[in-house]
C-alpha positions in Angstrom: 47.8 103.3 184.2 48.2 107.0 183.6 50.6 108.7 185.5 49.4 110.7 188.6 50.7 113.4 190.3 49.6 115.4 193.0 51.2 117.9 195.5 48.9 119.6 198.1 49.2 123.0 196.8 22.2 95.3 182.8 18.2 95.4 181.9 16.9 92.2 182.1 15.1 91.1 185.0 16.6 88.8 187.7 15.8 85.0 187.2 16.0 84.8 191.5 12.8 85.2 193.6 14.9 87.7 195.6 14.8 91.3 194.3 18.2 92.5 194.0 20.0 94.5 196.5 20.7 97.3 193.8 17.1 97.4 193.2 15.6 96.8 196.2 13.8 100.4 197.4 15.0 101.8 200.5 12.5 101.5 203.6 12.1 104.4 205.9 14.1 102.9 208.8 16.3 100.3 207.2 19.4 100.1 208.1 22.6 101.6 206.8 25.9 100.0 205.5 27.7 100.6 208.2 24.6 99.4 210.7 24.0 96.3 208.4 27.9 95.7 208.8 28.3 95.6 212.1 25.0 93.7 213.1 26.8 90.8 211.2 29.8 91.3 212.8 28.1 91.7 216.5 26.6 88.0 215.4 29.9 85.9 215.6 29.5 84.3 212.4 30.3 86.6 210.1 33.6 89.2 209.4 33.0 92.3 207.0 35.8 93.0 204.9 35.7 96.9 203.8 36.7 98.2 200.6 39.9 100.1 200.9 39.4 104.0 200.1 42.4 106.4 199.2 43.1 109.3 201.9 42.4 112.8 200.1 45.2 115.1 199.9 45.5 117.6 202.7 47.7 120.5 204.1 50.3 119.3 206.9 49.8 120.4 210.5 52.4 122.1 212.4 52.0 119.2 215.4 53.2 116.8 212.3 56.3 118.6 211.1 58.2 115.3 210.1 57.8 114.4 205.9 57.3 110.4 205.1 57.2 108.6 202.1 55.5 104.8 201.7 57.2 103.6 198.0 56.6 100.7 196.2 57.6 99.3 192.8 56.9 96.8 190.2 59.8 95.3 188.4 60.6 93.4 185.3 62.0 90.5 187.9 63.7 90.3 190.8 67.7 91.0 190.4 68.1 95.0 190.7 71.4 94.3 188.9 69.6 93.3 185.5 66.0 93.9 185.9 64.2 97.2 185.5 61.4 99.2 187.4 58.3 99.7 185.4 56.2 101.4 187.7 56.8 103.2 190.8 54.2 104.3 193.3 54.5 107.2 196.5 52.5 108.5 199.0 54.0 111.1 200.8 52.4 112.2 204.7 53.1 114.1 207.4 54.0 112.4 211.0 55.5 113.5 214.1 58.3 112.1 216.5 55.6 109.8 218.6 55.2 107.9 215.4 52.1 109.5 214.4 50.5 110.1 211.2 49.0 112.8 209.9 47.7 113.6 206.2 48.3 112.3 202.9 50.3 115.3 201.4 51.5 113.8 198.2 50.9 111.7 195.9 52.7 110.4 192.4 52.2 106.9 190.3 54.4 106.9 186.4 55.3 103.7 184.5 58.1 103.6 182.5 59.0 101.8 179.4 61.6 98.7 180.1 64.6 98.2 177.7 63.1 94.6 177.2 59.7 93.1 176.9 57.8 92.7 180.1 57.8 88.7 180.9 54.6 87.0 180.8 55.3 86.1 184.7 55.2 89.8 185.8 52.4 90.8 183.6 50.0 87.9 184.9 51.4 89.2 188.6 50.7 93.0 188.1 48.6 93.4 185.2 51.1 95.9 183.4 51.5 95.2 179.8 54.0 96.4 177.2 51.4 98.8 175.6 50.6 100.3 178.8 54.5 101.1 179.2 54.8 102.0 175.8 56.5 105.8 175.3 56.2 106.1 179.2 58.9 107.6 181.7 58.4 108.2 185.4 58.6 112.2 185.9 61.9 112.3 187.8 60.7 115.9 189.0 57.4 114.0 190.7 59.6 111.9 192.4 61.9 114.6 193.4 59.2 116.9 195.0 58.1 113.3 197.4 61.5 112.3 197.9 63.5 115.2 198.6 62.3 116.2 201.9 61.5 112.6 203.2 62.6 111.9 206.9 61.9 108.5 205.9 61.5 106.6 203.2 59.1 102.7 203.5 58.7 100.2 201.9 57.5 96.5 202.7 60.5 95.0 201.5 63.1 97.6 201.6 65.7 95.0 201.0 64.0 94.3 197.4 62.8 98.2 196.8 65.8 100.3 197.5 68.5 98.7 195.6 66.1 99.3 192.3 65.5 102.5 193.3 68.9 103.4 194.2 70.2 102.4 190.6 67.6 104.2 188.9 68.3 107.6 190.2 70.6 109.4 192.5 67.5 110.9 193.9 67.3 107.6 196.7 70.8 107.9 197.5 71.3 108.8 201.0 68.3 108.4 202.6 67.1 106.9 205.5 64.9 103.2 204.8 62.9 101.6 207.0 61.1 98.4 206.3 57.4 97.5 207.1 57.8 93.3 207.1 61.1 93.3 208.9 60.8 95.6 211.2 57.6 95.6 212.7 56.3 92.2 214.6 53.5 91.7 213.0 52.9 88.0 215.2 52.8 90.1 218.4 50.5 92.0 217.3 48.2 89.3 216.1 48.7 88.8 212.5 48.6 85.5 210.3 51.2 86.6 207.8 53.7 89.7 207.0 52.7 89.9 203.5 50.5 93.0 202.5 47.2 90.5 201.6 47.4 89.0 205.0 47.8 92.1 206.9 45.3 94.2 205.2 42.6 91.3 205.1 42.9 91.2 209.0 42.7 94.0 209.6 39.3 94.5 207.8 39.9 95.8 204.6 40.4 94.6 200.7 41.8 96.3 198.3 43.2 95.3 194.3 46.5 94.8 194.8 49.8 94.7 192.7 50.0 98.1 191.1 52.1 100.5 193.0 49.9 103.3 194.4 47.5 100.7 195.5 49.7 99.0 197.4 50.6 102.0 199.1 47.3 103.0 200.2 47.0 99.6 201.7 50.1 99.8 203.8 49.3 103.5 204.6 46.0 102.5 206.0 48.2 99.2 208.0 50.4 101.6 209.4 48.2 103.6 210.7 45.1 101.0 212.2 46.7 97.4 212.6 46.3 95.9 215.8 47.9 96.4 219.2 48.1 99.5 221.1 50.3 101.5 219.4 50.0 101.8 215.9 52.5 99.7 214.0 54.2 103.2 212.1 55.1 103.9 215.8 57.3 100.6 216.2 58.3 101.0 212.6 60.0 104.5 213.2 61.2 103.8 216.6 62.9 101.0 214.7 64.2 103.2 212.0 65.9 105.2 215.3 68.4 102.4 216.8 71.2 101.3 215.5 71.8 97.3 213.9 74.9 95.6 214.1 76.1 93.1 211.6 78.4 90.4 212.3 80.6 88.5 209.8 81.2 85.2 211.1 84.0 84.7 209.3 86.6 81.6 209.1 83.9 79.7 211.2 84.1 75.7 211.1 82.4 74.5 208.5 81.2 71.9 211.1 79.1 74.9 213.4 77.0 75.7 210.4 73.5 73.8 211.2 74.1 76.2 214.9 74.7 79.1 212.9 72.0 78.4 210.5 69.4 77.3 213.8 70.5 80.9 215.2 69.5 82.8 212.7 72.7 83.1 210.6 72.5 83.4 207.1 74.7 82.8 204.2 76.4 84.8 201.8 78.4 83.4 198.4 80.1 86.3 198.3 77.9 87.8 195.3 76.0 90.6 197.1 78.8 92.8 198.4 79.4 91.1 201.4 82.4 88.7 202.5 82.0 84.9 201.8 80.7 83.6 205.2 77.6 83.2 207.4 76.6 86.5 209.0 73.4 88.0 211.1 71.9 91.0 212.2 71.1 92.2 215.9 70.5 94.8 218.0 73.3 97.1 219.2 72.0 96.0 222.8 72.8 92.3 222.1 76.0 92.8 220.3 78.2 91.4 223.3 75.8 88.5 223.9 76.2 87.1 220.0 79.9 88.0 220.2 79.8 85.8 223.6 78.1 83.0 221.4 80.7 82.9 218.4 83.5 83.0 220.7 82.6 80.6 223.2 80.6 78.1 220.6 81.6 78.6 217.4 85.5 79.7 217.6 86.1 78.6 221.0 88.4 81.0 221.3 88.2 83.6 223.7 90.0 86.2 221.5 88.1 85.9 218.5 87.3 89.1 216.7 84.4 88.5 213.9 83.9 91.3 212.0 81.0 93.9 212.9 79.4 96.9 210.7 77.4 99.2 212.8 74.2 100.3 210.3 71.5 102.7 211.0 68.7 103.4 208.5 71.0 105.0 206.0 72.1 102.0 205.6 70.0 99.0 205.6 68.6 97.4 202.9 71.2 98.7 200.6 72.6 96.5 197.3 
């Protein structure tokens, strides 16, 4: 795919007895698309998925003063360490502090040559070949003009996205992540699945996925309809706003690791940058009551002082 960038400034005859719907005249009074559509839908028996359609490009309002950016990347594999980014997609908008959206402001999609051949498992996954890359480069000065003044910066899986980004330019470093599978809850608010297919099939749309900008039109559009009350964005940011705490449980008996494990704990070797031990994430609110929980299950000792690192969204998600 060519790089884009923007910145607001047959003849044979059918074989069935049916005449096709392409061909078939239109009669004063027939019904439209969207009538036809939701007559089907008004019957019970039928859902209408709609084709996903990009958001023009439009001026910000001053009731949306806040600057977002939605980011996703495709990757020669998964390890950020060794793998490289060979396509990076961003939509930037305008939102306020209620967790509303405003307008598509920005816009930039690049690919960029790998240092290896692109493995046959990516390119069956996202369709990007090596003469597609070929004597590309993502425009670092795109990226800068989307990045640069972002209050926010999301992606579905920050905790796969950022590192990459992070180690492909400085221009990621310090700032704030927020991520749309983790930190919304999708289950409350009536949704199958937290993977982009699921959440933009049910909620009414299709769209041809796995290439970057894509992808961010279709969590765009999530973020702003889903279902539920409030629109999912406004959980995500409030989300983004508190504070997590993480908590090393370190020295634990190895005997107390099917209750750490059934709580929610998860293990690290040691490999990612974080001590060798099981460890979790909560909320700054609960932090006592887990602390309760090691102490008085897991240590049984009433003195016992696990380690804790207080993160925010300047931190999350990080290698």
């Amino acid at each position: 795919m060519a790089a884009q960038f923007d910145l607001f400034p047959t003849d044979q005859p059918s074989r069935s007895k049916f005449p096709s719907p392409q061909r078939r005249p239109v009669e004063q009074g027939a019904l439209s698309e969207q009538a036809m559509a939701e007559l089907l839908e008004a019957s019970g028996r039928y859902r209408i998925l709609r084709k996903l359609e990009a958001r023009p490009l439009s001026p910000p309002r001053p009731q949306f003063p806040l600057r977002g950016v939605i980011l996703d990347t495709e990757t020669t594999g998964l390890d950020h360490r060794s793998h490289e980014i060979i396509e990076i997609g961003l939509i930037g908008f305008s939102f306020n502090e209620k967790g509303e959206i405003g307008e598509v402001i920005g816009l930039y999609g690049g690919l960029q040559q790998p240092s290896i051949a692109i493995p046959a498992d990516i390119v069956r996954i996202t369709g990007i070949t090596d003469e597609m890359v070929a004597c590309q480069s993502i425009d670092l000065a795109a990226v800068e003009a989307l990045i640069a003044p972002a209050d926010l910066v999301i992606a579905h899986n920050a905790g796969f996205d950022r590192p990459f980004c992070e180690r492909f330019s400085p221009l990621f470093h310090g700032k704030a992540w927020a991520c749309s599978n983790a930190e919304i809850d999708w289950t409350s608010r009536g949704y199958e699945g937290t993977k982009l297919g699921y959440l933009i099939g049910q909620s009414g749309y299709f769209h041809e996925g796995h290439r970057a900008v894509d992808d961010c039109f279709a969590l765009l559009e999530v973020l702003i309809a889903g279902k539920g009350e409030a629109p999912p964005f406004a959980e995500l940011y409030a989300a983004s706003q508190r504070c997590r705490m993480r908590i090393f449980a370190e020295s634990a008996p190895f005997e107390m690791k099917d209750q750490l494990k059934a709580r929610g704990y998860r293990w690290s070797d040691g490999s990612a940058g974080l001590p060798k031990c099981w460890w979790t994430e909560v909320p700054e609110e609960v932090l006592d009551e887990e602390l309760r929980f090691l102490r008085t299950e897991v240590y049984r000792w009433r003195d016992a002082d696990p380690p804790v690192r207080r993160l925010t969204a300047f931190d999350r998600f990080r290698a």
